[in-house]
C-alpha positions as CSV (number, residue, x, y, z in Angstrom):
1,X,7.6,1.6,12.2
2,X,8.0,-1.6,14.4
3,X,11.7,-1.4,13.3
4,X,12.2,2.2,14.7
5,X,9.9,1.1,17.8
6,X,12.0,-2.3,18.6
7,X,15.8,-1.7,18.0
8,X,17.3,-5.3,17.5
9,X,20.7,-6.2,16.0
10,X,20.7,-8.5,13.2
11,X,22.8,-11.4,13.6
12,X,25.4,-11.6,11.2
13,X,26.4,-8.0,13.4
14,X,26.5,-10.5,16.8
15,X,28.1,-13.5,15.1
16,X,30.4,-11.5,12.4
17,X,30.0,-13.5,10.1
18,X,29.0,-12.3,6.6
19,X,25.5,-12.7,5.7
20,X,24.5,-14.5,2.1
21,X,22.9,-11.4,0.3
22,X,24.4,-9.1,-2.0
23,X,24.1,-6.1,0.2
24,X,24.1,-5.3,3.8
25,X,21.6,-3.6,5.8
26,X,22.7,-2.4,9.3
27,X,18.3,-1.4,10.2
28,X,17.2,-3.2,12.9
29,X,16.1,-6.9,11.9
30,X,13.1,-6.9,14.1
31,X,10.1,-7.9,12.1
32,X,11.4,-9.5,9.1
33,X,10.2,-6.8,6.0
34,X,10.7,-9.4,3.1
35,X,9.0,-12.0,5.2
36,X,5.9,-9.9,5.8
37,X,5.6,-8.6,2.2
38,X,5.6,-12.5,1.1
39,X,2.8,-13.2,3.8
40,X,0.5,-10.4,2.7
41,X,0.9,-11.5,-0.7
42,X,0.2,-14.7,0.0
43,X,-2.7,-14.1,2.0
44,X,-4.3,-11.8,-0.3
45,X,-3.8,-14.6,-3.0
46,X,-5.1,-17.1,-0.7
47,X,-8.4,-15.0,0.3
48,X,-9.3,-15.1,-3.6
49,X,-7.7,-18.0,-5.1
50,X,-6.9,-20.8,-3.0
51,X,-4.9,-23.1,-5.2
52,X,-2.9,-19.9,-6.3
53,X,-2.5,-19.0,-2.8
54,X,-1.2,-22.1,-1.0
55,X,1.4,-21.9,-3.7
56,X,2.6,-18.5,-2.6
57,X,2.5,-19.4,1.3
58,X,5.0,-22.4,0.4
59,X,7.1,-19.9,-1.6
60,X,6.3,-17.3,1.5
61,X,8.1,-19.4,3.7
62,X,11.0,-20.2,1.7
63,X,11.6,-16.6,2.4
64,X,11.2,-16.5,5.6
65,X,13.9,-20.2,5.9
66,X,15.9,-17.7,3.8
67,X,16.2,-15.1,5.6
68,X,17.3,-16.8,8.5
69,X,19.7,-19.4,6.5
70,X,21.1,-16.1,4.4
71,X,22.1,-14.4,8.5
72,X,20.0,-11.3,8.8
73,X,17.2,-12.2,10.9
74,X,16.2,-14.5,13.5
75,X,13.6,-17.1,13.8
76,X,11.6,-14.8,15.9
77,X,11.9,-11.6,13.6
78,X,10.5,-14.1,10.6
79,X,7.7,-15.2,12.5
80,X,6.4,-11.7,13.8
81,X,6.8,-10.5,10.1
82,X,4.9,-13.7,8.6
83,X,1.9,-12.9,11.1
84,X,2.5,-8.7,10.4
85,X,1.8,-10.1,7.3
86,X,-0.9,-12.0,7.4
87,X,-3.2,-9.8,9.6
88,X,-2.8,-6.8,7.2
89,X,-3.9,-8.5,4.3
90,X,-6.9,-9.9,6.6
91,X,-7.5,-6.6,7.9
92,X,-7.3,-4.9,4.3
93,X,-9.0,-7.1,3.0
94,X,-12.2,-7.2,5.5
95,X,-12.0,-3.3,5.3
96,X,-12.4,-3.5,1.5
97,X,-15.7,-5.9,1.7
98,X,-17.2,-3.5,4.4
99,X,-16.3,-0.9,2.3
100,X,-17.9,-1.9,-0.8
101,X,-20.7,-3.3,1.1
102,X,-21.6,-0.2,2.6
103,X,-21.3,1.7,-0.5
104,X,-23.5,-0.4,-2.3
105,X,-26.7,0.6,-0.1
């Protein structure tokens, strides 16, 4: 939605040069996708297993240096999607306990 909302250009368009994946996507770059889905994985890790999770943050933000080292986002687009991230597995997952705590009365 954020990507329909906030039209951006991704940069290997601006600097034409070819980016380092194996297929192009012309979308708009603002938030990072691939950095947010390795953020809310992370985080949801990290909410139950804590070892486990701090793990997956340090693999989560390989992604993110990736993403920006491969030439399809900017530093900003990987740091909005880290924190999109983040805050919907938080939010999920604080919806869940009320949930299930509210059920259980």
């Amino acid at each position: 939605l954020l990507k329909d909302l906030l039209p951006s250009v991704r940069p290997f368009i601006v600097n034409q040069e070819l980016p380092l994946t194996l297929t192009l996507h012309f979308d708009n770059a603002f938030p990072s996708s691939h950095t947010a889905i390795a953020f809310a994985l992370a985080t949801t890790l990290w909410l139950h297993e804590k070892k486990l999770g701090l793990i997956f943050f340090a693999l989560a933000i390989l992604v993110a240096i990736g993403r920006v080292t491969a030439n399809v986002h900017y530093v900003l687009d990987v740091v909005f999607g880290s924190l999109i991230g983040t805050s919907a597995a938080v939010l999920i997952e604080r919806l869940r306990f009320t949930k299930s705590s509210k059920s259980k009365r």
